[in-house]
N, CA and C atoms as an extended XYZ file, in Angstrom:
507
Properties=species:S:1:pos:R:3:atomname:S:1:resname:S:1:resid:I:1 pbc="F F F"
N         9.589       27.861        0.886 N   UNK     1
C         8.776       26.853        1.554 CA  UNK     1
C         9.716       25.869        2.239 C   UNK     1
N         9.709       25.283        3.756 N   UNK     2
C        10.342       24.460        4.361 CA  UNK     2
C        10.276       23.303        4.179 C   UNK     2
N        10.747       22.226        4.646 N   UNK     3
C        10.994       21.147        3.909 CA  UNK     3
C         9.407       20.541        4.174 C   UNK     3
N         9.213       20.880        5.748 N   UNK     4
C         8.355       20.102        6.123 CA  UNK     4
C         7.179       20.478        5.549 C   UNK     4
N         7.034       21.763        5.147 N   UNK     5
C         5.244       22.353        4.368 CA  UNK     5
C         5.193       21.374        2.740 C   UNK     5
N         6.544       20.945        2.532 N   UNK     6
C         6.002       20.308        0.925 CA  UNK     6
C         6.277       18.996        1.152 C   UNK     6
N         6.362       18.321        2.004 N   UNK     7
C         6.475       16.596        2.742 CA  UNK     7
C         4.747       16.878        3.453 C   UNK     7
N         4.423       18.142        4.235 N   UNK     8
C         2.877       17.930        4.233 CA  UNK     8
C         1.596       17.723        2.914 C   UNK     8
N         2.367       19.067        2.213 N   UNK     9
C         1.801       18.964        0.674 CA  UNK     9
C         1.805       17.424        0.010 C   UNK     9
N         2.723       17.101       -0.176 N   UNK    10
C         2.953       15.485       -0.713 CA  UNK    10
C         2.158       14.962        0.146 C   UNK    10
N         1.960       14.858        1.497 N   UNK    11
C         1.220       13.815        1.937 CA  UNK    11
C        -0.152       13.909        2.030 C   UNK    11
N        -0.614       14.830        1.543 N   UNK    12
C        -1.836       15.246        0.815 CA  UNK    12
C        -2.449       13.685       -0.183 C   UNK    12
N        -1.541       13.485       -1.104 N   UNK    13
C        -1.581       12.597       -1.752 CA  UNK    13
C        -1.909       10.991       -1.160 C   UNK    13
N        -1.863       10.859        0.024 N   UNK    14
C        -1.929        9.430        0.726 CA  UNK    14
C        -3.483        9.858        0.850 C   UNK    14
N        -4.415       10.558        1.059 N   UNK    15
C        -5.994       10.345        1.464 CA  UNK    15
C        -6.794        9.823        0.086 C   UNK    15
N        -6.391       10.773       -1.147 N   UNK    16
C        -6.657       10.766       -2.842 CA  UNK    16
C        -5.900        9.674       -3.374 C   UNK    16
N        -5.182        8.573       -2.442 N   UNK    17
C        -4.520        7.334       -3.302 CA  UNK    17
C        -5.748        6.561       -2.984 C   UNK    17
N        -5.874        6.176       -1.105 N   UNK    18
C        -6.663        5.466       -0.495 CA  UNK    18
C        -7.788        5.534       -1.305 C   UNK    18
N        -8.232        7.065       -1.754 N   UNK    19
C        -9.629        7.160       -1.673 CA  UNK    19
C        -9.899        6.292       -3.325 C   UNK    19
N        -8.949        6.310       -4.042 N   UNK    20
C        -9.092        5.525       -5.537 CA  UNK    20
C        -9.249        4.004       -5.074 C   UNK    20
N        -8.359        3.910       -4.121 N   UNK    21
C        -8.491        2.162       -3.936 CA  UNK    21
C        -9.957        1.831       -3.347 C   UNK    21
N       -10.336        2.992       -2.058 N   UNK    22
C       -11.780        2.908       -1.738 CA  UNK    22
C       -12.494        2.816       -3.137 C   UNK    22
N       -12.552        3.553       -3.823 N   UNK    23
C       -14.023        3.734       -5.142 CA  UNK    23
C       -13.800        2.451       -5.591 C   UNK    23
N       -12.315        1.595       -5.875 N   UNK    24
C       -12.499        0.935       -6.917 CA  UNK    24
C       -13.088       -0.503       -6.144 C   UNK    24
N       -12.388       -0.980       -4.824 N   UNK    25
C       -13.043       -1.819       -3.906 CA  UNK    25
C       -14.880       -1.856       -4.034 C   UNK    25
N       -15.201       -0.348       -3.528 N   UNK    26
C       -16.545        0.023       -3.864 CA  UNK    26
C       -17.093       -0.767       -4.955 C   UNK    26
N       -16.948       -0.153       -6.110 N   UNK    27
C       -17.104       -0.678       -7.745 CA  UNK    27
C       -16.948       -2.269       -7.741 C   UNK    27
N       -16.220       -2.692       -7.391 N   UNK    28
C       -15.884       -4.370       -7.351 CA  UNK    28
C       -17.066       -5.021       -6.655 C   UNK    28
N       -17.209       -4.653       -5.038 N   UNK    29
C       -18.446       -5.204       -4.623 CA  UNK    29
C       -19.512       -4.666       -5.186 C   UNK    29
N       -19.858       -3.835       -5.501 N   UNK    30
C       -21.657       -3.606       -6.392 CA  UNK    30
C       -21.470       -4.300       -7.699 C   UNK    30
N       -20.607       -4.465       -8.161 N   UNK    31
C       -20.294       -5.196       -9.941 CA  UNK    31
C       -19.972       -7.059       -9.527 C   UNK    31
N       -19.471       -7.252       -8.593 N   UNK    32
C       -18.707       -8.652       -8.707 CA  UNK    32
C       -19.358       -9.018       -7.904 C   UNK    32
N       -19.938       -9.180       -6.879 N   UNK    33
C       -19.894       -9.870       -5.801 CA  UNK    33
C       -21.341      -10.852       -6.086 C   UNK    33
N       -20.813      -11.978       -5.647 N   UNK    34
C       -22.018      -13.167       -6.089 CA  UNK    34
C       -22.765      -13.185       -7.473 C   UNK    34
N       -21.498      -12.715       -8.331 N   UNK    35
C       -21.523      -12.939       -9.606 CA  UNK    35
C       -20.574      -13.695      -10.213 C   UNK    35
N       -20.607      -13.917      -11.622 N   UNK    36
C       -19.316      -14.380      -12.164 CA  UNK    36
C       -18.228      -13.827      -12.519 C   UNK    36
N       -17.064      -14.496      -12.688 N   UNK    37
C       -15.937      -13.434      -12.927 CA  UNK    37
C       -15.941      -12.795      -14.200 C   UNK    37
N       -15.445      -11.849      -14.115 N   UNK    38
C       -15.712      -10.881      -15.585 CA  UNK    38
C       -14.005      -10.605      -16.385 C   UNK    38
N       -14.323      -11.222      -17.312 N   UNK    39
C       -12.895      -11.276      -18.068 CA  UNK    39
C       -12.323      -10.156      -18.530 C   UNK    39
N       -11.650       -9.358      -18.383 N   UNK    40
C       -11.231       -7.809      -19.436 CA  UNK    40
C       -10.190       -8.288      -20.439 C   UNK    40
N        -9.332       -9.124      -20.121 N   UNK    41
C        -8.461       -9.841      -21.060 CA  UNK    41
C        -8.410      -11.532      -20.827 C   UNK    41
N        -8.989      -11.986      -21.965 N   UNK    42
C        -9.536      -13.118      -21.849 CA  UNK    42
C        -8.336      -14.097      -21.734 C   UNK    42
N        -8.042      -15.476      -20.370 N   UNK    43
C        -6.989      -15.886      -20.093 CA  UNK    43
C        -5.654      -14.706      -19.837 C   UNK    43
N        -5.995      -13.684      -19.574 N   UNK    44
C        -4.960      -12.872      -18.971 CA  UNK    44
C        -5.346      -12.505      -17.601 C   UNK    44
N        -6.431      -11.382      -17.729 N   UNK    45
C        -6.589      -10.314      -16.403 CA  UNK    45
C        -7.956      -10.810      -16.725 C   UNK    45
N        -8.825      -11.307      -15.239 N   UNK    46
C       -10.371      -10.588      -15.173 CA  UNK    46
C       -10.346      -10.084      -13.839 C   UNK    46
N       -11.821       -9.754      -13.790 N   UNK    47
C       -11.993       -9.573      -12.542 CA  UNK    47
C       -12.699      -10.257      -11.412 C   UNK    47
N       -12.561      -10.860      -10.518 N   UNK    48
C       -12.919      -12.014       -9.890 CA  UNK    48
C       -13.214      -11.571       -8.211 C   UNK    48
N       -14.624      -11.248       -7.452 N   UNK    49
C       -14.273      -11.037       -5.943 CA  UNK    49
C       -14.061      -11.685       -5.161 C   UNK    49
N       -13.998      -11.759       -3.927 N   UNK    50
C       -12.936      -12.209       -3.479 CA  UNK    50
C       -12.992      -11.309       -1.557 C   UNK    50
N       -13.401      -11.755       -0.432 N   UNK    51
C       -13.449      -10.938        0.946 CA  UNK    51
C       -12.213      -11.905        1.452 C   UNK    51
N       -10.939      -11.161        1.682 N   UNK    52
C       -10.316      -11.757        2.313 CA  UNK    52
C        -9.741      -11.624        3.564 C   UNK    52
N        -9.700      -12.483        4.304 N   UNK    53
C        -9.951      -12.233        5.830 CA  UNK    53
C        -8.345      -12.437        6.293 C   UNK    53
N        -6.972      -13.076        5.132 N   UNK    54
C        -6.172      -13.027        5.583 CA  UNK    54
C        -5.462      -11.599        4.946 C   UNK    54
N        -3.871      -11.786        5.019 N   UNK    55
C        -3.298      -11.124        4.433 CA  UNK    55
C        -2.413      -11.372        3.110 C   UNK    55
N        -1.528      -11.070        2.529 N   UNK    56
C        -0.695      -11.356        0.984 CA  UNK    56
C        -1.172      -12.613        1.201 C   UNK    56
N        -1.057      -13.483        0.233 N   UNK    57
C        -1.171      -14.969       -0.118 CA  UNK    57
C        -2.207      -15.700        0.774 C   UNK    57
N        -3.415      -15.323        0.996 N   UNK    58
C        -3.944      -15.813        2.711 CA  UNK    58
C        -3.293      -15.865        3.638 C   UNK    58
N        -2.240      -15.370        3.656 N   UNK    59
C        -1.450      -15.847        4.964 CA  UNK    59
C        -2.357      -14.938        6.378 C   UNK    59
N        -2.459      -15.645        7.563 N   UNK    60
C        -3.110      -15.273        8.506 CA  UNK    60
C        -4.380      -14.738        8.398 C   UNK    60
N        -5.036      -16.184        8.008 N   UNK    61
C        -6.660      -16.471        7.695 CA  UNK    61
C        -7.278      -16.054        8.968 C   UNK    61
N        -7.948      -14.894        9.074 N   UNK    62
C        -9.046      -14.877       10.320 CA  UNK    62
C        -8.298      -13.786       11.474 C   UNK    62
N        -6.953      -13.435       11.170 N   UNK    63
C        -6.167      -12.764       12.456 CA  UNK    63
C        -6.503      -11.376       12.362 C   UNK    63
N        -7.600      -10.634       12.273 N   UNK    64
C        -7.712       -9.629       12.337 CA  UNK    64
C        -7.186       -8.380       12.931 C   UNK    64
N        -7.407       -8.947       14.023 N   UNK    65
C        -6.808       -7.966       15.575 CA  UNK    65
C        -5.277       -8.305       14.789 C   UNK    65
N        -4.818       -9.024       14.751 N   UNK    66
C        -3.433       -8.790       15.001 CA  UNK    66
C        -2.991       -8.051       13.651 C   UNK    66
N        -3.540       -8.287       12.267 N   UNK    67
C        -3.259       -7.694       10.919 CA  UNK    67
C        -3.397       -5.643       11.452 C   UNK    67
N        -4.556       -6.068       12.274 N   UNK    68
C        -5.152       -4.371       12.350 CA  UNK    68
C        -3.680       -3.662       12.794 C   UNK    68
N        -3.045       -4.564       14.202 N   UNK    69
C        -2.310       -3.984       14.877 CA  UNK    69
C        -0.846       -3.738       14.155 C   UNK    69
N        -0.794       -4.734       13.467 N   UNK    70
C         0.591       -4.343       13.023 CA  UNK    70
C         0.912       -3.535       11.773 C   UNK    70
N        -0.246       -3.595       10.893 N   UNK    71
C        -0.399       -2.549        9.676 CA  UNK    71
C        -0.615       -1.020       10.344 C   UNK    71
N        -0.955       -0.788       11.253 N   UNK    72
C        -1.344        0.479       12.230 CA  UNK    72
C         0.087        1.073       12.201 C   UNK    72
N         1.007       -0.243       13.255 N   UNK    73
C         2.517        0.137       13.560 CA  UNK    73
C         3.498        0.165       12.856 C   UNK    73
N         3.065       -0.707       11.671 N   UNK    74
C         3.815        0.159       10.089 CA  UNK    74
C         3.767        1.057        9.612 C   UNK    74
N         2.451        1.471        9.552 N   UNK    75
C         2.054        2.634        8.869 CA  UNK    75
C         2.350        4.290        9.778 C   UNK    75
N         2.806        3.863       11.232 N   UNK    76
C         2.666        4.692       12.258 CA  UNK    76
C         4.526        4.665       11.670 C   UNK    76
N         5.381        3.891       12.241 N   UNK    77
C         6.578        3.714       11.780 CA  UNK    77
C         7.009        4.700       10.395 C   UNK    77
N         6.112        4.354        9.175 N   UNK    78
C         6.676        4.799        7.865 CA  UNK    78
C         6.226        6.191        7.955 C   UNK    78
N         5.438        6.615        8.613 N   UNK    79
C         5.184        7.948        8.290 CA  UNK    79
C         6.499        8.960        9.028 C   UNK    79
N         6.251        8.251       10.765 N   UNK    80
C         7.863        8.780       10.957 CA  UNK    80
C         8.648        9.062       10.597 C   UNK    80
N         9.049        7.671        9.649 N   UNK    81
C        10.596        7.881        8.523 CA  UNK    81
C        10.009        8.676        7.686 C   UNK    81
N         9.184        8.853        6.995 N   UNK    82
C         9.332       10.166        5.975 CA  UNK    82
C         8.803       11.302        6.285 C   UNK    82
N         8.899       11.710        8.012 N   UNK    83
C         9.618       13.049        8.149 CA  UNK    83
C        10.646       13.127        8.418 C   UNK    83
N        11.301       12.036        8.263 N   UNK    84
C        12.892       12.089        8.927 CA  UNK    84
C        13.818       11.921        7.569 C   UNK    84
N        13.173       11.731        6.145 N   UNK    85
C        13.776       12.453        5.011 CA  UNK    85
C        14.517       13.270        5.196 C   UNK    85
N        15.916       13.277        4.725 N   UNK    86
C        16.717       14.158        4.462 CA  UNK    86
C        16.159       15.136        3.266 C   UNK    86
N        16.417       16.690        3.545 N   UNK    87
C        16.038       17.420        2.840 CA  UNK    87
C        16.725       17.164        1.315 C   UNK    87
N        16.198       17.462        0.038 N   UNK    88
C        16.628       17.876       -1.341 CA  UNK    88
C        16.060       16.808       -2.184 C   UNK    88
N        16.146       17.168       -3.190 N   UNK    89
C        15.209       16.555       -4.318 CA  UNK    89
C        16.161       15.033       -4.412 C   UNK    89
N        17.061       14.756       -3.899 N   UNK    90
C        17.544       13.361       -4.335 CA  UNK    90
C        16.558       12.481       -3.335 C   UNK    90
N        16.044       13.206       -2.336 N   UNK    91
C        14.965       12.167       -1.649 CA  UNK    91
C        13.789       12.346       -1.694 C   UNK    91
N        13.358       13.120       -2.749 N   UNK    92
C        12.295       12.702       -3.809 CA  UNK    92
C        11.615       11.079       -4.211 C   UNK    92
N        12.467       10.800       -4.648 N   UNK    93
C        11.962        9.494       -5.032 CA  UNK    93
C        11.483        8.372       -3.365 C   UNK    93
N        12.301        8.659       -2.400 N   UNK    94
C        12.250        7.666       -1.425 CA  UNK    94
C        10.804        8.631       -0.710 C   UNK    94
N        10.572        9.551       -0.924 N   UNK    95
C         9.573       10.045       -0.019 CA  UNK    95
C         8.192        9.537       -0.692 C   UNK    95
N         8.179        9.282       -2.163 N   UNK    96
C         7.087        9.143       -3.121 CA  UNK    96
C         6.852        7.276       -2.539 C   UNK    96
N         8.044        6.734       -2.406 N   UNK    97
C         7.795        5.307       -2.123 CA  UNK    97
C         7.223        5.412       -0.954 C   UNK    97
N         7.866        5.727        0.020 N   UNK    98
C         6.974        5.348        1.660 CA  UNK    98
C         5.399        5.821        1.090 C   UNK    98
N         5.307        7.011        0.575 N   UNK    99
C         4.251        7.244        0.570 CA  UNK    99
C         2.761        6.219       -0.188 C   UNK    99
N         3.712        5.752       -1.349 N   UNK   100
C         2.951        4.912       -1.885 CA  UNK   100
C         2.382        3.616       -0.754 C   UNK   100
N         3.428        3.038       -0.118 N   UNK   101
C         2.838        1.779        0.999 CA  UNK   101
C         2.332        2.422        1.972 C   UNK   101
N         2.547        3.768        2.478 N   UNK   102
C         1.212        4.078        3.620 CA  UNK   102
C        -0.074        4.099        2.944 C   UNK   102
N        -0.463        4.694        1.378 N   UNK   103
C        -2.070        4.381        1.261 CA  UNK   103
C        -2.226        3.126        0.990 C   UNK   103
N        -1.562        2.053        0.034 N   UNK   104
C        -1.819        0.799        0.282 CA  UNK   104
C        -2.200       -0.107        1.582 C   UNK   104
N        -1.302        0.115        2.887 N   UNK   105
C        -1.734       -0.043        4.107 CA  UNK   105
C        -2.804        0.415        4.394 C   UNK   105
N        -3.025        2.232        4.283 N   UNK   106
C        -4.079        2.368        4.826 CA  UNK   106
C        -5.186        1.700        3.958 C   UNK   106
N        -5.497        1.720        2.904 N   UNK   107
C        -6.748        1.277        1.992 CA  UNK   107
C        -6.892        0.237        2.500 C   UNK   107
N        -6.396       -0.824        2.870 N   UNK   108
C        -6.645       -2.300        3.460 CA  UNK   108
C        -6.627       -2.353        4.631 C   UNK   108
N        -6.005       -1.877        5.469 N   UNK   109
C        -6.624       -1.402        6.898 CA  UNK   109
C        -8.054       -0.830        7.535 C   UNK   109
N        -8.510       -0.154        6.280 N   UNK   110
C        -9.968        0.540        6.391 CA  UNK   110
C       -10.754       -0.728        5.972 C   UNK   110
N       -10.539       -1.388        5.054 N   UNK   111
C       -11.515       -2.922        4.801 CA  UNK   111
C       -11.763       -3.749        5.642 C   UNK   111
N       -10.118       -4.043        6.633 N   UNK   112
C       -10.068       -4.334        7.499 CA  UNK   112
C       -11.123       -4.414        8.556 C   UNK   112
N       -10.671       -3.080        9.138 N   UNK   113
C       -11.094       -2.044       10.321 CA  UNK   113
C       -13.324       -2.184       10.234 C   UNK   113
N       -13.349       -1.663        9.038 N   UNK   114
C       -14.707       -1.738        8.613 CA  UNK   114
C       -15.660       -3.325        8.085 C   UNK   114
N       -14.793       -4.368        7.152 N   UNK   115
C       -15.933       -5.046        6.852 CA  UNK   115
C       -15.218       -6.359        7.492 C   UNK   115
N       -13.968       -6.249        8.375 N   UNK   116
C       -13.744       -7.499        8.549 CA  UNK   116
C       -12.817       -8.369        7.979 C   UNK   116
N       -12.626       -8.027        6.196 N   UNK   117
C       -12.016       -8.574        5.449 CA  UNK   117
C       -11.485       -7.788        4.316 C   UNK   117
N       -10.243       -8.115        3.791 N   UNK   118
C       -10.322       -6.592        2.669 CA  UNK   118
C       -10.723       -7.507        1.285 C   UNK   118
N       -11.534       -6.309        0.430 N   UNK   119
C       -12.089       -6.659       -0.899 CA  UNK   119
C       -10.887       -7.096       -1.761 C   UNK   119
N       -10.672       -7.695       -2.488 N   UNK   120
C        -9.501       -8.537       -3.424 CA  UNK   120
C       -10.868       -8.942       -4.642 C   UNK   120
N        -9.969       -8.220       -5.987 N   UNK   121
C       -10.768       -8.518       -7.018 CA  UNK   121
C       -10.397       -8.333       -8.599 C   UNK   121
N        -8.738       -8.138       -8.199 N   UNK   122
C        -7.871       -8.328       -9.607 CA  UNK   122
C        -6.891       -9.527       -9.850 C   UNK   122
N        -7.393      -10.300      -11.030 N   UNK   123
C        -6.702      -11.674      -10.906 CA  UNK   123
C        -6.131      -11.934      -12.202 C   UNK   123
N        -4.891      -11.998      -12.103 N   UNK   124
C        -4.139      -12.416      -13.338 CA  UNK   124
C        -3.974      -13.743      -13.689 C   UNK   124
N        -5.091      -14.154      -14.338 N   UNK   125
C        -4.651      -16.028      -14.668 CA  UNK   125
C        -3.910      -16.519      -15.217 C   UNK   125
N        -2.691      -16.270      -15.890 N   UNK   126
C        -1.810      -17.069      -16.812 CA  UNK   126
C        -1.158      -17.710      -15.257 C   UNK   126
N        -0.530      -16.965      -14.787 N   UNK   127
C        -0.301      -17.672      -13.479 CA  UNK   127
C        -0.635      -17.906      -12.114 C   UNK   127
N        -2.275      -18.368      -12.498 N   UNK   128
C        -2.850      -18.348      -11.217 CA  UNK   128
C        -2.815      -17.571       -9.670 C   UNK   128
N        -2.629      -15.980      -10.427 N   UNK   129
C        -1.786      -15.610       -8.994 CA  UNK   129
C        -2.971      -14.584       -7.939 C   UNK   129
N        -2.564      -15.227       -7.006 N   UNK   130
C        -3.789      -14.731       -5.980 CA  UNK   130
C        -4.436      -13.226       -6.105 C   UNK   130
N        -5.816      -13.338       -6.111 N   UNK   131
C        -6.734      -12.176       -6.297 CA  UNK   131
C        -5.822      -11.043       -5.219 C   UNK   131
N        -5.551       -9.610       -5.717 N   UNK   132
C        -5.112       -8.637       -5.193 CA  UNK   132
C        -6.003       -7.171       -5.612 C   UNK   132
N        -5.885       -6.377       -4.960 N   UNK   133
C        -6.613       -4.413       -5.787 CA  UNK   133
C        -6.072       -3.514       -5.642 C   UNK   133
N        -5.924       -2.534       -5.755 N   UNK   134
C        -5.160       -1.552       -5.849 CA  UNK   134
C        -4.346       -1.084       -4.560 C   UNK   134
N        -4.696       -0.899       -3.228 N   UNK   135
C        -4.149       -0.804       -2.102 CA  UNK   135
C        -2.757       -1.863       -2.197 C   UNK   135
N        -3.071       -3.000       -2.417 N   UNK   136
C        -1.693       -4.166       -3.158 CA  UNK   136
C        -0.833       -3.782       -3.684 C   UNK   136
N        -1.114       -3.207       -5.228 N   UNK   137
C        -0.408       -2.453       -6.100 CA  UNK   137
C         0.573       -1.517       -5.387 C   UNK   137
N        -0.376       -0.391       -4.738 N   UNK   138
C         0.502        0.618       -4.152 CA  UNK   138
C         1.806        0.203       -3.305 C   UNK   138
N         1.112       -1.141       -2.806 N   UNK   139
C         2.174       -1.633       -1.591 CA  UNK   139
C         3.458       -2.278       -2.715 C   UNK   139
N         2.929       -3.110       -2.986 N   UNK   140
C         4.069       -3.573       -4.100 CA  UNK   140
C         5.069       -3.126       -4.759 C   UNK   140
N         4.812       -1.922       -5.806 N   UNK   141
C         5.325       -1.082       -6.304 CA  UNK   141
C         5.805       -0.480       -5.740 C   UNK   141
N         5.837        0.074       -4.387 N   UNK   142
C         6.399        0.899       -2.939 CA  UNK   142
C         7.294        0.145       -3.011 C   UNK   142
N         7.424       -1.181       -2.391 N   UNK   143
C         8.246       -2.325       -1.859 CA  UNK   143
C         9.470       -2.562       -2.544 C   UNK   143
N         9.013       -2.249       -4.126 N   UNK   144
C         9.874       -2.548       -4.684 CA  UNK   144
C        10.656       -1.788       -5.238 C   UNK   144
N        10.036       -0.415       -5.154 N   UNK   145
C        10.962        0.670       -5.406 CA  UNK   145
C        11.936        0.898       -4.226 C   UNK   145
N        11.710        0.670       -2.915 N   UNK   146
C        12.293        0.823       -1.551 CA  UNK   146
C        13.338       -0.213       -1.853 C   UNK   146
N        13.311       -1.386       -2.116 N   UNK   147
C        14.068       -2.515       -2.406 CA  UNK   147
C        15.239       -1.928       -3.637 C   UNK   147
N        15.023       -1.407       -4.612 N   UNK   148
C        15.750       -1.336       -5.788 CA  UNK   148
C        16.739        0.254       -5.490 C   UNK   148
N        15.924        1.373       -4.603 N   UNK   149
C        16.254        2.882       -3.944 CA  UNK   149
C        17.441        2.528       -2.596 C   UNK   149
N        17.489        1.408       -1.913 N   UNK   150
C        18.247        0.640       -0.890 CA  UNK   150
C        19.459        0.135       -1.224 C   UNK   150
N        19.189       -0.710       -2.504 N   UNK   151
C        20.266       -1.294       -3.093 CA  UNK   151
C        21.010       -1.294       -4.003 C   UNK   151
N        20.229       -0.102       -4.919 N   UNK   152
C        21.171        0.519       -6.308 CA  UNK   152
C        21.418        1.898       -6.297 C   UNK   152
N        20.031        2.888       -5.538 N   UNK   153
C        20.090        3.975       -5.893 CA  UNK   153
C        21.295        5.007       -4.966 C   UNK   153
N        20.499        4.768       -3.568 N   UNK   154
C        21.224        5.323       -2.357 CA  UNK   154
C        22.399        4.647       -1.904 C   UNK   154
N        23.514        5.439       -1.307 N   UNK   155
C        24.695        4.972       -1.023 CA  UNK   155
C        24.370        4.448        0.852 C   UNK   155
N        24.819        4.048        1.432 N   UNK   156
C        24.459        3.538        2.929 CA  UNK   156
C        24.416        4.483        3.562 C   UNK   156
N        25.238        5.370        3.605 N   UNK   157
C        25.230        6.788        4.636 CA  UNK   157
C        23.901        7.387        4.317 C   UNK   157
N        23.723        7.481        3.071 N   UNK   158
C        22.292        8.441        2.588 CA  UNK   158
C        21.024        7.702        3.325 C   UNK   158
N        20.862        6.314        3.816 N   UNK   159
C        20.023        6.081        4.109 CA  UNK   159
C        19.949        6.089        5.654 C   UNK   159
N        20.935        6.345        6.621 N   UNK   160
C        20.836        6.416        7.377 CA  UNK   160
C        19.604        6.739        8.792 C   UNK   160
N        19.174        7.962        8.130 N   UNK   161
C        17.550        8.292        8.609 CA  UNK   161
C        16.791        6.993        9.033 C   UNK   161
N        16.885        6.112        7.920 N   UNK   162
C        15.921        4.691        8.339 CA  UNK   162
C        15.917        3.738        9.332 C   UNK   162
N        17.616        4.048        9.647 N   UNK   163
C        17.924        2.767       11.168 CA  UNK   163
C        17.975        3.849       12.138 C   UNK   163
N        17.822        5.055       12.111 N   UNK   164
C        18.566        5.828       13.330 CA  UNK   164
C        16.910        6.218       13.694 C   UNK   164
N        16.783        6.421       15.264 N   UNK   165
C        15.680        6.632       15.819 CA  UNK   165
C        15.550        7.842       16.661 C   UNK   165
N        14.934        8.855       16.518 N   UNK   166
C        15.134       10.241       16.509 CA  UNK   166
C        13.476       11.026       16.896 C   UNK   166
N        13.917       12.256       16.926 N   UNK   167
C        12.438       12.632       17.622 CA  UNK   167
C        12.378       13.348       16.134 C   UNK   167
N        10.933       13.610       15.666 N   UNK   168
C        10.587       13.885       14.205 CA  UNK   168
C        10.317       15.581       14.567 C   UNK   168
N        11.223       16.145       14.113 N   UNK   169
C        11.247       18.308       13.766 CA  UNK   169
C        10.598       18.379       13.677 C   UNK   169
């Protein structure tokens, strides 16, 4: 099998990430919405809804068009780079990360795209920290594996693929 039939296979996995963050968004508005917040761990985690019209932290309250456009050209960008993976299992791990922040993008892009605002409805209170859902997660955990795969795992040459701009095989 070529490199590129099991980087298609894997990306199989970005529609079945989205589609968990879709159900659970789903689930949040029929359960939460213009209700009260629902505690699962009391002063830890509840669940709280939440339509938010900006992006991370509210930042860019109301900018739709422009959130649409540039999560589009990220997500258009990252998919690029991970066909431009270097072949063998040591880029395994970096192909699993991009992949993780394209369904996070996409899942909040479709909230976007569709209601205007994306659903936000997991809230950790010990430190007041802003309502986020799973599309978040994915991004996060991506971010930070890309962050930690950049700076501990891969040597600079190995990452090369990422600054160099190339037509995708």
């Amino acid at each position: 099998m070529n490199i590129n039939r099991k980087k298609i296979i894997l990306l199989l996995s970005v529609p079945l990430l989205t589609l968990l963050d879709q159900i659970t968004k789903t689930a949040a508005q029929a359960s939460l919405k213009g209700k009260a917040d629902y505690p699962l761990f009391p002063d830890i985690l509840e669940f709280s809804y939440l339509e938010n019209t900006g992006a991370a932290f509210s930042s860019f309250l109301g900018k739709q068009g422009f959130l649409i456009t540039l999560t589009s050209l990220v997500m258009i960008f990252l998919l690029i780079k991970y066909f431009q993976i270097p072949e063998g299992r040591r880029y395994f791990p970096m192909q699993i990360t991009l992949l993780l922040i394209v369904s996070g993008g996409i899942g909040n892009l479709i909230d976007r795209i569709i209601n205007g605002y994306v659903i936000d409805f997991i809230y950790f209170v010990p430190i007041n920290f802003p309502k986020f859902n799973v599309a978040d997660c994915y991004v996060t955990v991506g971010m930070a594996l890309l962050c930690y795969f950049c700076f501990f795992y891969y040597k600079d040459e190995e990452l090369n693929f990422l600054f160099t701009f190339k037509a995708v095989n």
